[in-house]
C-alpha positions as CSV (number, residue, x, y, z in Angstrom):
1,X,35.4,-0.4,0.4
2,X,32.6,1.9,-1.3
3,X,29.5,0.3,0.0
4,X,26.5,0.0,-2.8
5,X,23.5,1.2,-2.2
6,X,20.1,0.1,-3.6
7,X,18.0,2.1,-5.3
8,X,14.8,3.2,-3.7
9,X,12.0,1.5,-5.6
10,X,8.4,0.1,-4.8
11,X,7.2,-3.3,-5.3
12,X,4.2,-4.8,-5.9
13,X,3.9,-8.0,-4.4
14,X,0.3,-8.1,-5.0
15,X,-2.1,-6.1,-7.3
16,X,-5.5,-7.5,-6.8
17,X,-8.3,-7.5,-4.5
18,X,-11.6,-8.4,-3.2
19,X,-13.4,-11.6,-2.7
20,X,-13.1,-13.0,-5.8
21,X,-9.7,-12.4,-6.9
22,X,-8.4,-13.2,-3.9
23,X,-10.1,-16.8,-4.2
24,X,-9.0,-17.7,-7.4
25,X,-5.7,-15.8,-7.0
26,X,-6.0,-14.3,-10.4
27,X,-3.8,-11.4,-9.1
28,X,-1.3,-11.8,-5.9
29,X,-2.2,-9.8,-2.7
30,X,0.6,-9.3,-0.9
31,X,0.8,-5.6,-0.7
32,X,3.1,-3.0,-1.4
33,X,7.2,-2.9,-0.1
34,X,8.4,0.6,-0.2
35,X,12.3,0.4,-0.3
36,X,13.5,3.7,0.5
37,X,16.4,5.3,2.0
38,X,17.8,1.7,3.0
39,X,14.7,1.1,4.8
40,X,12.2,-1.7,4.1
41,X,8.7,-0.5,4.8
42,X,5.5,-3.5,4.0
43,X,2.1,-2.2,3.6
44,X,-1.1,-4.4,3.3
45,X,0.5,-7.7,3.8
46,X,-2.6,-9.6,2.5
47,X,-3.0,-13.2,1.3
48,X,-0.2,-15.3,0.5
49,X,2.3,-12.3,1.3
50,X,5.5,-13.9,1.9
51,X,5.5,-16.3,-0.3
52,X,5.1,-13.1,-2.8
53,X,7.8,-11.3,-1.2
54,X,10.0,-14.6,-0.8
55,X,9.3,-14.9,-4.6
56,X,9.5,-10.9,-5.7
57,X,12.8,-10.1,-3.6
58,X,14.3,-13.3,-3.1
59,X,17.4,-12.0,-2.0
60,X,15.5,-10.0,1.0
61,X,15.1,-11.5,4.2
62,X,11.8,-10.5,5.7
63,X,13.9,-10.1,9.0
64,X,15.0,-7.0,8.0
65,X,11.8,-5.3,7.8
66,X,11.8,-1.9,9.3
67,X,7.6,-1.3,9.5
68,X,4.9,-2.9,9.0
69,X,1.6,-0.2,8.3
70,X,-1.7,-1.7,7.9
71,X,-4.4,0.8,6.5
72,X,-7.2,-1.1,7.6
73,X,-7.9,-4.9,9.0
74,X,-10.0,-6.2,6.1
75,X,-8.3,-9.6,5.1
76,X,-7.1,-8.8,1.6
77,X,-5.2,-6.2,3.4
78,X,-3.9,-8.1,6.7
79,X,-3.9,-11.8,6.3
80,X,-0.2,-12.3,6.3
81,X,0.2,-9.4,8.8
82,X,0.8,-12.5,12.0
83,X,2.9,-14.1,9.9
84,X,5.4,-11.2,9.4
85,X,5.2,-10.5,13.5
86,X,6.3,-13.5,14.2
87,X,9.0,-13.3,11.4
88,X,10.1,-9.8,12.9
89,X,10.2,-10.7,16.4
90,X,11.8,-14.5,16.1
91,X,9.0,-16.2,17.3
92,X,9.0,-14.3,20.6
93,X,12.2,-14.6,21.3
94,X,13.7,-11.0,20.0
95,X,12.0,-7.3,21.4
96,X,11.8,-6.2,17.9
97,X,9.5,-4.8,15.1
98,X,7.3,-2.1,14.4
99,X,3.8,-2.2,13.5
100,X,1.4,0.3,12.7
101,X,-2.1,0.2,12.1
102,X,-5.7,1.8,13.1
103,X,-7.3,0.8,16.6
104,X,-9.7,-1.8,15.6
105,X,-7.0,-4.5,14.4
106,X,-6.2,-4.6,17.6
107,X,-8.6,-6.3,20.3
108,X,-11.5,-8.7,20.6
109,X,-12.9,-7.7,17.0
110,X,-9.0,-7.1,15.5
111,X,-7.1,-9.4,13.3
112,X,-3.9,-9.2,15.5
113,X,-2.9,-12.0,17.9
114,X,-3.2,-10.5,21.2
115,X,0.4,-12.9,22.5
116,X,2.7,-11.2,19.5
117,X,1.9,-7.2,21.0
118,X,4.4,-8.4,23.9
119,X,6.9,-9.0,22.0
120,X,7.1,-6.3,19.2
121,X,9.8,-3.6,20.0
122,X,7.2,-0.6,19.1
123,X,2.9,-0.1,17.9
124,X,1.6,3.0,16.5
125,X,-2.0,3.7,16.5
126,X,-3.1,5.5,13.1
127,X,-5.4,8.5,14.0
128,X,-6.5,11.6,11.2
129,X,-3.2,13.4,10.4
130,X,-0.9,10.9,12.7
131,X,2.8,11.0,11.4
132,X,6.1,9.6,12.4
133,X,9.5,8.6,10.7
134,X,11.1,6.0,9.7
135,X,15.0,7.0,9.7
136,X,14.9,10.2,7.0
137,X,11.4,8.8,5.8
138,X,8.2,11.0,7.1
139,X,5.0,8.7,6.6
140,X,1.5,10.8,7.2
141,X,-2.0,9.8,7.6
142,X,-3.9,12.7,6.3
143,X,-7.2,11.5,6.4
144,X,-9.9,9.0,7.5
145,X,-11.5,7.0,4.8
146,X,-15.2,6.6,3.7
147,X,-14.9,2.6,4.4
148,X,-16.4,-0.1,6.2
149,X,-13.9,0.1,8.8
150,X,-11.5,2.5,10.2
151,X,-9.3,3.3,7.3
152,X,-6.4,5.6,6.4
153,X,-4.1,6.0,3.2
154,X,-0.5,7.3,3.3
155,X,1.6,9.7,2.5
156,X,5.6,9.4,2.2
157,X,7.8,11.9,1.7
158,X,12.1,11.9,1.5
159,X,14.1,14.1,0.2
160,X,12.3,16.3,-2.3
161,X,9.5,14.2,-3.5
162,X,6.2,12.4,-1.8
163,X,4.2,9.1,-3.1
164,X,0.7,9.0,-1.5
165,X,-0.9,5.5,-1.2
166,X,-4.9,6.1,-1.6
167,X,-6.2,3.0,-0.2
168,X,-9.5,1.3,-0.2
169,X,-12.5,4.3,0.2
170,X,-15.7,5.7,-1.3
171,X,-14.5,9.1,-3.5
172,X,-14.8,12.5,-1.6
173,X,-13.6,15.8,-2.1
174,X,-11.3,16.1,0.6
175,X,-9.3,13.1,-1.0
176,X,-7.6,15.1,-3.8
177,X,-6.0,18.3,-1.2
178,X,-4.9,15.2,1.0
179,X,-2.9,12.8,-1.3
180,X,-1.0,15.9,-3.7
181,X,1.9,14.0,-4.2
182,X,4.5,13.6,-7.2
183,X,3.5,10.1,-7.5
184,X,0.2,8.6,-6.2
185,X,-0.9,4.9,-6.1
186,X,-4.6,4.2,-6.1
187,X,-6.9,1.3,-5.4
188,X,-9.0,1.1,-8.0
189,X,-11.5,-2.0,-7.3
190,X,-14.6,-0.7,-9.5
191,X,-14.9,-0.1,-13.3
192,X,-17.9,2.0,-12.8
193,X,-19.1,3.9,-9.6
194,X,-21.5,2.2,-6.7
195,X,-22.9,2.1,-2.9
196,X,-19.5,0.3,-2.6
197,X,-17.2,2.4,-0.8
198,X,-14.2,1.7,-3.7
199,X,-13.0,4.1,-5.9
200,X,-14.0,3.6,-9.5
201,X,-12.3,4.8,-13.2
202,X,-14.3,7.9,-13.1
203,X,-13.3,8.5,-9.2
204,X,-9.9,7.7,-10.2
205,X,-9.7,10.2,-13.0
206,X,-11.5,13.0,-10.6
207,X,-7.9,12.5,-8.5
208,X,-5.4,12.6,-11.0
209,X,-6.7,15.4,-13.4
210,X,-6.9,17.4,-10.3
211,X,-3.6,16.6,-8.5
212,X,-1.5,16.4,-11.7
213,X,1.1,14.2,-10.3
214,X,4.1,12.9,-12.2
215,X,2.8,9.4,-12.6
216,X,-0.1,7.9,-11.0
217,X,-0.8,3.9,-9.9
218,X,-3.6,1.9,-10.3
219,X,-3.4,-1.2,-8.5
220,X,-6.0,-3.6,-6.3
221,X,-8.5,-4.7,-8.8
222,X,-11.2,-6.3,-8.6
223,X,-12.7,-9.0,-11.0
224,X,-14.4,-6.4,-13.6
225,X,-11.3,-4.2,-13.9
226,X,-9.5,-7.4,-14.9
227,X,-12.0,-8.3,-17.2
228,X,-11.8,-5.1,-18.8
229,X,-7.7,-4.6,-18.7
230,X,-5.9,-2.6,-16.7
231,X,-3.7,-1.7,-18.7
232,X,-6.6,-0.1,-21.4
233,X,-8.1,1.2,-18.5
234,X,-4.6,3.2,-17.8
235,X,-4.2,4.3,-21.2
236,X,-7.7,6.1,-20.9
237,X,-6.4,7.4,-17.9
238,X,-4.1,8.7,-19.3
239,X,-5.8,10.1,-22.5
240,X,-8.0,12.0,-19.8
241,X,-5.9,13.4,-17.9
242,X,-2.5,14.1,-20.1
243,X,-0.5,12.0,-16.8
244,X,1.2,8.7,-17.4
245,X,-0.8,6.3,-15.0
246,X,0.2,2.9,-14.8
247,X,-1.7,-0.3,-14.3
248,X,0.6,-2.2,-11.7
249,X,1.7,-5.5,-12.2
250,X,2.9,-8.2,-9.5
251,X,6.2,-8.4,-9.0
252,X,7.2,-5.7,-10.5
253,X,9.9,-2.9,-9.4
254,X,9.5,0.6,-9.9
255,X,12.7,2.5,-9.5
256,X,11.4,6.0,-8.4
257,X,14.2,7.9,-9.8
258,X,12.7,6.9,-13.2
259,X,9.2,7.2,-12.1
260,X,10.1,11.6,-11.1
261,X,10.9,11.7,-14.9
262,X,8.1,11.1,-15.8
């Protein structure tokens, strides 16, 4: 018998963030699954994170998760990220898992439990241009972030195309040669530019009229981004720039076939 196979999307299981978003819940923050290649890859598992992916892919069991990455250990980022250890490695009972994620998660001032290292089959430590694989999937860390803490984005690559993940950071320069990618997901907190180390609009538009990808992501926003519309605020976007850039919305699937087109 011809086995199916899935094809690779991403889904959203959360597209807000910051304090007050994540209070009210006026977006989800559960993160980002990458399904790829028959691999299950979570990123961010923030607040309320399984109950999104319970409710997103509910045909998924959370078991089956082949990584876990966390960019950085702020808590709309890693709430869940316990949760999902124990999940992965049966309650201590099973020598499985992988997790990923910068040095400072881990230890006195980290947000992992010390008692679930033990048990997870394999840790990776993030540093500047760290990269490994996941089966046929190559996942880079191109650069350190302008953030509070120690923070890296992503970038994926299979087959012939790459998706970059630009998490949580003040704009620089060097982001843009970093994160060239077909299709690039941004966190865009900010309507307009601050001390805040968050991209804003006019950040935002600085990366994709530069890089040129195929379609461009903006996801994570905070309270005056919703206020305004993210979906206006990707039509500008896109008026700016001439790419399509799409507002995420939670829950969603994005088959990445489609998205190369375009």
């Amino acid at each position: 018998m011809r086995r199916y196979r899935m094809a690779d999307e991403i889904v959203f299981l959360g597209t807000g963030g910051a304090r007050f978003v994540i209070a009210k819940q006026l977006r989800a923050t559960g993160g980002i699954l990458f399904r790829i290649a028959e691999k299950n890859i979570l990123v961010d598992p923030g607040p309320e994170s399984l109950l999104r992916l319970l409710t997103y892919v509910p045909k998924f069991n959370p078991e089956k998760l082949d990584g876990v990455i966390l960019t950085h250990k702020h808590i709309d980022h890693s709430a869940d990220i316990n949760v999902y250890l124990d999940i992965l490695t049966e309650g201590g009972f099973k020598k499985s898992g992988l997790l990923v994620a910068p040095v400072d998660a881990f230890g006195e001032d980290g947000i992992i439990h010390k008692y679930l290292l033990q048990f997870l089959k394999e840790i990776k430590i993030i540093k500047q241009n760290f990269e490994f694989a996941v089966g046929d999937i190559k996942i880079k860390f191109p650069l350190k972030h302008d953030h509070r803490v120690e923070t890296y984005g992503l970038k994926l690559t299979y087959n012939d195309y790459t998706i970059s993940y630009v998490t949580d950071t003040k704009f620089f320069p060097e982001l843009i040669p970093a994160y060239k990618a077909d299709i690039i997901i941004m966190n865009l907190l900010r309507l307009e530019p601050s001390e805040i180390d968050h991209l804003s609009v006019s950040d935002c538009e600085k990366i994709i009229g530069k890089i040129k990808p195929k379609v461009a992501f903006i996801t994570h926003f905070g309270m005056t981004i919703i206020k305004t519309g993210p979906w206006n605020i990707a039509h500008k976007l896109k008026e700016k720039t001439g790419v399509t850039v799409l507002a995420a919305e939670d829950g969603q699937h994005y088959e990445i076939k489609k998205l190369l087109t375009y």
